[in-house]
C-alpha positions as CSV (number, residue, x, y, z in Angstrom):
1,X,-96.2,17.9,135.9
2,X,-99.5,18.8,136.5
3,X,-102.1,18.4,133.9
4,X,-105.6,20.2,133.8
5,X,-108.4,18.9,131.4
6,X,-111.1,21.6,130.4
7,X,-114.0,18.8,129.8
8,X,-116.7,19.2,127.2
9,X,-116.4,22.7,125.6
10,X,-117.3,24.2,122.4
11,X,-114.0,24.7,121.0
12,X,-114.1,27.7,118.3
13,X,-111.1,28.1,116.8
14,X,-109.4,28.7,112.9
15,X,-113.5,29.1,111.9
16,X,-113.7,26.0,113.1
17,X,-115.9,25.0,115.9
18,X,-116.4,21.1,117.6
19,X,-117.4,20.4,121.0
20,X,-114.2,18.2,122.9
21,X,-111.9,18.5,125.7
22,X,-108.6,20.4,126.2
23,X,-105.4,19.5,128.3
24,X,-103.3,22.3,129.5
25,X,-99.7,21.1,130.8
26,X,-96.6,22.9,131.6
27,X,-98.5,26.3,130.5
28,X,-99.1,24.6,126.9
29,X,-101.9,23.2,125.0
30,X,-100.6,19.2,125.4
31,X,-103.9,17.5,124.3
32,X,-106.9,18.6,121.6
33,X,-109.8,16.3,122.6
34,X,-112.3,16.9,119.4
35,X,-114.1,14.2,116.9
36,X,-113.4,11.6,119.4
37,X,-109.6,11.3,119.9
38,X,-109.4,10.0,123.8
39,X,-107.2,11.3,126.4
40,X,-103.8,10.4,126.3
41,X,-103.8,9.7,130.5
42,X,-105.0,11.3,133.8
43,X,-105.8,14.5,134.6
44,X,-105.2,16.1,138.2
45,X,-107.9,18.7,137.6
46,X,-111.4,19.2,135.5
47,X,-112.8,22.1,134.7
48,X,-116.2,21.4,133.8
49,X,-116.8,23.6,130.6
50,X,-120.2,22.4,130.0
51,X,-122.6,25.1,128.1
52,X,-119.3,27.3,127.6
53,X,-117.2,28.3,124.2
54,X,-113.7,27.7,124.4
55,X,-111.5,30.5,122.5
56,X,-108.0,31.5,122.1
57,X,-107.3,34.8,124.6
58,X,-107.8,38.1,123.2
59,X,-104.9,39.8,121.8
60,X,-105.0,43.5,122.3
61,X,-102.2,45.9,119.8
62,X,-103.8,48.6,121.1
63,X,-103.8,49.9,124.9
64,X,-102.3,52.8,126.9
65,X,-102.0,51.5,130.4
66,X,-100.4,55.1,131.6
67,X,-97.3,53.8,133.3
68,X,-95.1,55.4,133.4
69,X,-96.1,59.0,135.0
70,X,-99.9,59.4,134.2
71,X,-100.9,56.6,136.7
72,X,-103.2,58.7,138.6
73,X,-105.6,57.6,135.5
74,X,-104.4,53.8,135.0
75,X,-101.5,51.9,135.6
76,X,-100.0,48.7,134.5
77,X,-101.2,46.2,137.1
78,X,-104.8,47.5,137.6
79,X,-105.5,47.7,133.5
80,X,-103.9,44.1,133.1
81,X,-106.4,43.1,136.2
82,X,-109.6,44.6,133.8
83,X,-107.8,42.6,130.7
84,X,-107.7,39.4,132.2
85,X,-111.3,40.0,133.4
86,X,-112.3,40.3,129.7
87,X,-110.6,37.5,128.4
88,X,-107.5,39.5,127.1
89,X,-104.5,37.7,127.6
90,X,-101.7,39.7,125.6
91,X,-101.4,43.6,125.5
92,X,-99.4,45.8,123.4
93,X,-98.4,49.0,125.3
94,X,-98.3,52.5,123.7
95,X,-95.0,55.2,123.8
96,X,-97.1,58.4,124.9
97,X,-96.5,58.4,128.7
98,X,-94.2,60.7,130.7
99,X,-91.9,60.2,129.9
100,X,-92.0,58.6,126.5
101,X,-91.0,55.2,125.2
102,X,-89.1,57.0,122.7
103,X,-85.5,56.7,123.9
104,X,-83.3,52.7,124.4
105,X,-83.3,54.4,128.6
106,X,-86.6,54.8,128.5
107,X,-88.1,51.5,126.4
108,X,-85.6,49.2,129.2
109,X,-87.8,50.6,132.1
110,X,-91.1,50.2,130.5
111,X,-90.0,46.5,129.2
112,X,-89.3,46.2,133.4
113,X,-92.4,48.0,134.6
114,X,-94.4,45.4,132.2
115,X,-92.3,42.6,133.9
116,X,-93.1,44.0,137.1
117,X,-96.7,44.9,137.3
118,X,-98.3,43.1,134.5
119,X,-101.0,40.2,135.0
120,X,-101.3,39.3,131.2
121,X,-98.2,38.9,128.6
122,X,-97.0,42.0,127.1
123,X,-95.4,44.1,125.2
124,X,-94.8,47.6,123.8
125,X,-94.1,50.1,121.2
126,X,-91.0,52.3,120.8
127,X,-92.3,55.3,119.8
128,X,-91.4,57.7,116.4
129,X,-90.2,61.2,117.4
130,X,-89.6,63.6,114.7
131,X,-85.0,62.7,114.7
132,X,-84.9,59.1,116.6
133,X,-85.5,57.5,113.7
134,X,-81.4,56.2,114.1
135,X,-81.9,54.0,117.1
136,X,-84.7,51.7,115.0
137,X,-82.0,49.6,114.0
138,X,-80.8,49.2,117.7
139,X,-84.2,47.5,118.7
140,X,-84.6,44.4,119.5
141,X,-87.5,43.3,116.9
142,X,-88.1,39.6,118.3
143,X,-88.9,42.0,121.7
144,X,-90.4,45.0,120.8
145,X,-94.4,44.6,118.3
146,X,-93.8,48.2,116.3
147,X,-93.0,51.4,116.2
148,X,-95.9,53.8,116.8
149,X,-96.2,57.0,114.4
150,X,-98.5,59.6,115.8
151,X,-99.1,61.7,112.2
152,X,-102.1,63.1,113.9
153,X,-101.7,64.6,118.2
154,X,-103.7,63.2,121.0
155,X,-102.4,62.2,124.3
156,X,-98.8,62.9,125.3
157,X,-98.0,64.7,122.0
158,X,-95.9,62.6,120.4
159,X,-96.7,64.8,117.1
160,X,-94.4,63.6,113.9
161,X,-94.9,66.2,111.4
162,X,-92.0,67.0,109.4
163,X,-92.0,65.1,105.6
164,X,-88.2,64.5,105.6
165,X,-89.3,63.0,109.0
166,X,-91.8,61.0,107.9
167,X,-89.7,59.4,104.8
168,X,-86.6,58.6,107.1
169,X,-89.3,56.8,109.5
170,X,-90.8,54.9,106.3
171,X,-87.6,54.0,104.8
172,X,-85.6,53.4,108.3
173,X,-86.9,50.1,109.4
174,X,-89.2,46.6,107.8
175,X,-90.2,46.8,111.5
176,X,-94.2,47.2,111.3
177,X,-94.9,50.8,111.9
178,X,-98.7,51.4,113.5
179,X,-99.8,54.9,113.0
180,X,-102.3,57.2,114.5
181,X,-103.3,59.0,111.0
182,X,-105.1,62.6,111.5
183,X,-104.2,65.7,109.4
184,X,-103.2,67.8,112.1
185,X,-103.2,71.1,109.4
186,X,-106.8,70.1,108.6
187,X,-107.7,69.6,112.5
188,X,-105.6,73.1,112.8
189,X,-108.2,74.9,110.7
190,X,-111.1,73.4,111.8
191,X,-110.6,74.3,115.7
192,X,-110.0,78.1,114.8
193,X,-113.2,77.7,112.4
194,X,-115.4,76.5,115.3
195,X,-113.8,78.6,118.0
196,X,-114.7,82.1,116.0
197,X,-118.0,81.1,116.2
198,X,-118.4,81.0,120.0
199,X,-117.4,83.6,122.9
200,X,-114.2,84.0,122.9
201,X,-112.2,81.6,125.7
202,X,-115.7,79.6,125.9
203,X,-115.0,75.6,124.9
204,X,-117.0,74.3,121.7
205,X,-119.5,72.1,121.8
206,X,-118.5,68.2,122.5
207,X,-120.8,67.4,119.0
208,X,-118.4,68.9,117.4
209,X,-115.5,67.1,117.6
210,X,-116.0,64.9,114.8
211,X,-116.9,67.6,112.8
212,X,-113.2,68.9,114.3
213,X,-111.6,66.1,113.7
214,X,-113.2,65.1,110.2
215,X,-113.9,62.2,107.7
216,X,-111.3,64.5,105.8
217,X,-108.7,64.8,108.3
218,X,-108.2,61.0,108.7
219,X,-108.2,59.9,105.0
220,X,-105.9,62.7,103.9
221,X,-103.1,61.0,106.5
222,X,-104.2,57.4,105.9
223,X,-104.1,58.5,102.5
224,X,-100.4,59.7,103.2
225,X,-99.2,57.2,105.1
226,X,-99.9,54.0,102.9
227,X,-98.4,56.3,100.4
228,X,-95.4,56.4,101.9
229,X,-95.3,53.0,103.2
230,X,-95.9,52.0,99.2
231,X,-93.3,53.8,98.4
232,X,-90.8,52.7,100.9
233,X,-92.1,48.8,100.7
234,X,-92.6,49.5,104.6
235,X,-94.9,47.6,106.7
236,X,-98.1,49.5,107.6
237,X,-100.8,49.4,110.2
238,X,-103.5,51.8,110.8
239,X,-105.1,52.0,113.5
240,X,-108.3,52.8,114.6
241,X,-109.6,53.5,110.9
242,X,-113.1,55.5,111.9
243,X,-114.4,56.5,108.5
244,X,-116.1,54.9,105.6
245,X,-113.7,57.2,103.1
246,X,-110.7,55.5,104.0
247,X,-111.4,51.8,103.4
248,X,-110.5,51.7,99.6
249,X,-106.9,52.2,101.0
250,X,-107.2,48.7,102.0
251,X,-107.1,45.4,100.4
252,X,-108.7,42.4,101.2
253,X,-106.5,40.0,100.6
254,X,-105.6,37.8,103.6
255,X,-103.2,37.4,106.4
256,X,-101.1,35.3,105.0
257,X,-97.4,37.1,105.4
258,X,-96.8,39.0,102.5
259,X,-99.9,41.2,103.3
260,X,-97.6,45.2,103.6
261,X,-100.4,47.4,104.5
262,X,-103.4,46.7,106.9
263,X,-105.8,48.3,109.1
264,X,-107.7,48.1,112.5
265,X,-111.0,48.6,113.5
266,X,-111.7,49.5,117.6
267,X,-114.4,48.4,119.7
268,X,-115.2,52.3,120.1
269,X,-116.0,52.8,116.5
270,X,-117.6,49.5,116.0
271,X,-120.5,50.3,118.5
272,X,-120.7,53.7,119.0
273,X,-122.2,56.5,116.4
274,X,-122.8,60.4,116.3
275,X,-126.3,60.2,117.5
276,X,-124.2,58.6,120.9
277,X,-123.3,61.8,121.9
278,X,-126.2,62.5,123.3
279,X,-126.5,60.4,125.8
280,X,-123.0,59.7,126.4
281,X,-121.3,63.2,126.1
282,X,-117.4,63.1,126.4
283,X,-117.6,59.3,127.7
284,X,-117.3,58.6,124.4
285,X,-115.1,61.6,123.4
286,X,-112.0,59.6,121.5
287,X,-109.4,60.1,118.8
288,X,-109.9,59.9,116.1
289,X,-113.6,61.0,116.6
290,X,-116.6,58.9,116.5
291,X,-118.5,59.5,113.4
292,X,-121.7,58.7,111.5
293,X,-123.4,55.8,111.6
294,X,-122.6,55.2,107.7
295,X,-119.4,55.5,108.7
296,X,-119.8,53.1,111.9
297,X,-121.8,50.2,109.5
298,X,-119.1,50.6,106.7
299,X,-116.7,49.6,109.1
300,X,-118.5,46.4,110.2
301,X,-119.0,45.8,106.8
302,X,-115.5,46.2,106.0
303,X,-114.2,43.8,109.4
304,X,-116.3,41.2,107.5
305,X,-115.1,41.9,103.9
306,X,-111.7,42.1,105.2
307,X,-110.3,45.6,104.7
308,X,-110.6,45.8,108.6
309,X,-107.5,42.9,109.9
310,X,-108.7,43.1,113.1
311,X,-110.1,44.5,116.3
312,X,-108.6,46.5,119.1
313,X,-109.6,48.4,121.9
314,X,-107.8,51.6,122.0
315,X,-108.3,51.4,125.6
316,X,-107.1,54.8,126.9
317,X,-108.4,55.9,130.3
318,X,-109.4,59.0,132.2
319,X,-110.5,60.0,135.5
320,X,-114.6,61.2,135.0
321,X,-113.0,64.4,136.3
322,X,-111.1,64.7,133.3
323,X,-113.7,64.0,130.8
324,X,-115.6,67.2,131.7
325,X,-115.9,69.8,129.0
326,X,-116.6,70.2,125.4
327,X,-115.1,69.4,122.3
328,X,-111.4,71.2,123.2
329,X,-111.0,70.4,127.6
330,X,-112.8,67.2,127.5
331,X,-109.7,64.0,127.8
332,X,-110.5,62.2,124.6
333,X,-110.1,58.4,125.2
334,X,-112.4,55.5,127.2
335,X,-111.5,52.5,129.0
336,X,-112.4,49.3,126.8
337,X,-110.3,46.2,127.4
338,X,-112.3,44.6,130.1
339,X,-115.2,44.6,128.1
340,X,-114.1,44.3,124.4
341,X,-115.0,40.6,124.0
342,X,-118.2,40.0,124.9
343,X,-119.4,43.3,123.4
344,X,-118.1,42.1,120.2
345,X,-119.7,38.2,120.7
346,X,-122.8,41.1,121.6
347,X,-122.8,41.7,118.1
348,X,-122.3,38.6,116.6
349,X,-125.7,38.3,118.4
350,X,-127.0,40.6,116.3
351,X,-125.8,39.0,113.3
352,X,-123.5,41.5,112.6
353,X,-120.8,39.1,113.1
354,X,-119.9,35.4,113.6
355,X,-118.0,34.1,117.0
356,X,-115.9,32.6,115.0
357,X,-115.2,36.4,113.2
358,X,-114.0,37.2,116.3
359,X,-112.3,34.7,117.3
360,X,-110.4,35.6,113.9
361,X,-110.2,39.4,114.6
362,X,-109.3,39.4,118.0
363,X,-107.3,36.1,118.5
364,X,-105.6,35.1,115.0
365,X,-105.0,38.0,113.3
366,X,-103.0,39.7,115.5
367,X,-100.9,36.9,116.6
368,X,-100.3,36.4,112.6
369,X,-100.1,40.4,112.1
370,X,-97.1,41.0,114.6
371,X,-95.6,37.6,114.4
372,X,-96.3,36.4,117.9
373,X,-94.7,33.2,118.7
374,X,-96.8,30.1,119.9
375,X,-99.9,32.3,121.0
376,X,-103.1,33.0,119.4
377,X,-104.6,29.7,118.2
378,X,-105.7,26.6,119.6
379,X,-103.0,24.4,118.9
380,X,-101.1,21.7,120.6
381,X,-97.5,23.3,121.7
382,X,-99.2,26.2,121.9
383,X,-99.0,28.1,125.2
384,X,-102.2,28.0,127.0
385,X,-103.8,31.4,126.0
386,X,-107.6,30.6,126.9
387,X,-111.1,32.3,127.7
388,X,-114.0,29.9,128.7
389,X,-117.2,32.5,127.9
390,X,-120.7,31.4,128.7
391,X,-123.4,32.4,126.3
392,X,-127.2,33.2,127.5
393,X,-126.2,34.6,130.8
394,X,-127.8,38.0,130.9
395,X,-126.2,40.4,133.4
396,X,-125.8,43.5,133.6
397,X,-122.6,46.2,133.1
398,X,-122.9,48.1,136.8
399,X,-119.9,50.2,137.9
400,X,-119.0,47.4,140.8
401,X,-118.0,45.2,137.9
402,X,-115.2,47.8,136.3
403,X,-111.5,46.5,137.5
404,X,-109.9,49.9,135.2
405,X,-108.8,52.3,138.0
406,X,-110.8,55.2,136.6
407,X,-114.1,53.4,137.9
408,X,-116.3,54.4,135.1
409,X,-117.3,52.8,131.3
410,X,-119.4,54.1,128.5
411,X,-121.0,50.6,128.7
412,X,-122.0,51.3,131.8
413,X,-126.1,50.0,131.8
414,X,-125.5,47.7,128.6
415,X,-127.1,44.4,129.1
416,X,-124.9,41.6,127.7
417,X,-125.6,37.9,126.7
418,X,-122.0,36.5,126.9
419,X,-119.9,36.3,130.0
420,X,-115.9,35.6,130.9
421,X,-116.3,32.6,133.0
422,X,-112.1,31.8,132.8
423,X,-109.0,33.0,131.7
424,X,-106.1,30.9,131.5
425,X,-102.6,32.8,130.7
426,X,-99.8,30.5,129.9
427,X,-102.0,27.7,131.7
428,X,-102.6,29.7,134.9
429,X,-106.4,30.4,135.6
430,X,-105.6,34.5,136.1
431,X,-109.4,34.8,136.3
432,X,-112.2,33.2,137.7
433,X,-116.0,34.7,137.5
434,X,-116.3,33.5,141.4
435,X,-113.2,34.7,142.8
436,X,-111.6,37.5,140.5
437,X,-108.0,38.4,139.3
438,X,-105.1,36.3,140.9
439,X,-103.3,39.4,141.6
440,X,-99.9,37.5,142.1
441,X,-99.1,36.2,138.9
442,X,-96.9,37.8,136.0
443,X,-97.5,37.3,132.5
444,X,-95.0,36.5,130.3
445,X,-92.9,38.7,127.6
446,X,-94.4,38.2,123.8
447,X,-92.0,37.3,121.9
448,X,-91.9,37.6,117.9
449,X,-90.3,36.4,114.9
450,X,-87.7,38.6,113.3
């Protein structure tokens, strides 16, 4: 059996963090080498981690990797090549594709398509419709993370929008049930508001959309939907919570298991605010909208307080050609995953965060969140989930770096300080900074605790 050592690292793990060693055997954590605990016996490899951070890999809950039937934009393989580039080890796959992973036919080919084509572990949602609410108890919950509720449209319209609907979907399952929450009626009225106010048949501005798709319109459904969780005693996630309004639905009390109802923050809404626009136009066109920078700084504030669980990427690509227009032809959605981590350690920078923070948002949280089996920590018996960063690099984000298949990023020109060196999944090295993606290994299938 072979065994690799990761010599001299700074480990940061469980807010912890101690420079030591790390042995990797049989795709698991074997060996912890911190306060001076020697190694147990030989190693065939070193990998000198001098001047590097050692972290758990990134979890991602939140991706749409377009397979099947939109992979003109993205598919499985070449998104799971820019997540392993970024230090992202395990995605969870969204419904709204064509068709939609909203039927037991069509969940069995996406699990196989993941199996297939995917260079990180995985996993996916089973979508809500308005009347499959029947087959939740035919899922295989140690297999499948959720069951994504779009109360708000985007992508695919997967619109659930019927109230008897909605309660049967609350009361149908304790699986954890991630929602997309917009008030569609509220959206509705705003879009015919804004469109008699230009030519007819000409598009609206793109600095509009978040006044479109408003503070309003997201904490009337949030509001709604932890409602109706509350009432069911069903197990809510919100994602991509963009406003300021909505964080008194949330409590901060940890992650410790008995927490019902919790909420996500994306990378999106962490850096980006309405003065973006701008400069950025549609590239950073996303639903919901990005908002004020009150509303961006409350939600930093809240990922440190607590409301906020933890941090996703929303990753949703589009061809450039597909992002032209204003606020109604423009594809709302931009491709994050490869670049998630170290524009969050960007921040901790700043101050704004701590690595460890991340390490908690991105790593722990959403292994404890969905239940994930032996990933997501630092731990011995633990498979070997792993990102070696190197801090004080200084490069900068050119369009030769970007693995997505739609070629482009909003962070295109950023400077950053942090780079992925390595990324070990299940102890394989899947990335190296010198020689890229291996492209011939296959994550593995997460697995989670009924």
């Amino acid at each position: 059996m072979k065994r690799t050592l990761i010599h001299n690292a700074t480990i940061i793990n469980e807010g912890q963090r101690k420079q030591g060693s790390l042995v990797i055997a049989d795709g698991r954590i074997a060996e912890i080498l911190t306060d001076g605990r020697p190694l147990s016996a030989p190693c065939d490899e070193t990998i000198d981690a001098t001047g590097c951070c050692l972290l758990p890999g990134v979890i991602d809950d939140h991706v749409h990797f377009r397979d099947p039937g939109l992979t003109h934009k993205a598919d499985i393989f070449s998104e799971s090549r820019a997540a392993a580039a970024g230090g992202v080890t395990s995605i969870m796959d969204m419904p709204n594709t064509n068709p939609p992973t909203v039927t037991l036919e069509a969940l069995e080919q996406k699990q196989a398509l993941l199996a297939e084509k995917c260079v990180v572990n995985h996993s996916c949602y089973f979508g809500a419709t308005n009347d499959n609410y029947t087959l939740f108890p035919r899922l295989d919950r140690t297999r499948v993370c959720g069951i994504k509720l779009f109360m708000g449209s985007s992508t695919g319209n997967m619109l659930v929008d019927r109230m008897d609907s909605l309660r049967r979907i609350f009361g149908g399952t304790d699986m954890l049930i991630a929602a997309h929450c917009e008030d569609q009626d509220i959206i509705r009225r705003n879009t015919e508001k804004y469109k008699a106010a230009y030519i007819e048949g000409a598009d609206i501005p793109l600095n509009k959309h978040p006044y479109i798709r408003t503070v309003q319109a997201c904490y009337a459904s949030s509001r709604l939907a932890v409602q109706l969780a509350t009432e069911a005693g069903a197990r809510l996630h919100v994602m991509h919570v963009s406003t300021a309004k909505e964080l008194p639905l949330f409590s901060n009390a940890p992650l410790d298991g008995t927490k019902q109802i919790t909420a996500e923050a994306c990378v999106a809404h962490l850096l980006f605010e309405m003065k973006d626009y701008k400069m950025l136009a549609a590239c950073i066109k996303c639903n919901p909208a990005v908002k004020r920078q009150a509303d961006r700084d409350a939600l930093r504030r809240a990922v440190v307080e607590g409301q906020i669980d933890l941090i996703a990427t929303d990753h949703a690509p589009h061809l450039l050609t597909e992002k032209t227009g204003g606020a109604l032809r423009a594809a709302s959605g931009m491709p994050m995953v490869q670049f998630s981590l170290v524009s969050m350690l960007q921040l901790a920078d700043e101050g704004i965060f701590t690595p460890e923070l991340v390490v908690e948002k991105m790593c722990h949280a959403p292994a404890r969140l969905f239940r994930i089996e032996g990933r997501g920590f630092i731990r011995e018996g633990y498979r070997a989930d792993l990102v070696l960063v190197r801090p004080h690099t200084h490069w900068q984000l050119t369009r030769d770096k970007i693995l997505s298949k739609c070629g482009w990023s909003p962070l295109e020109g950023r400077t950053f300080e942090w780079q992925v060196e390595k990324t070990f999944a299940n102890g394989h090295l899947v990335y190296d900074h010198t020689t890229g993606v291996d492209d011939t290994y296959r994550g593995e299938e997460l697995r989670f605790h009924a």
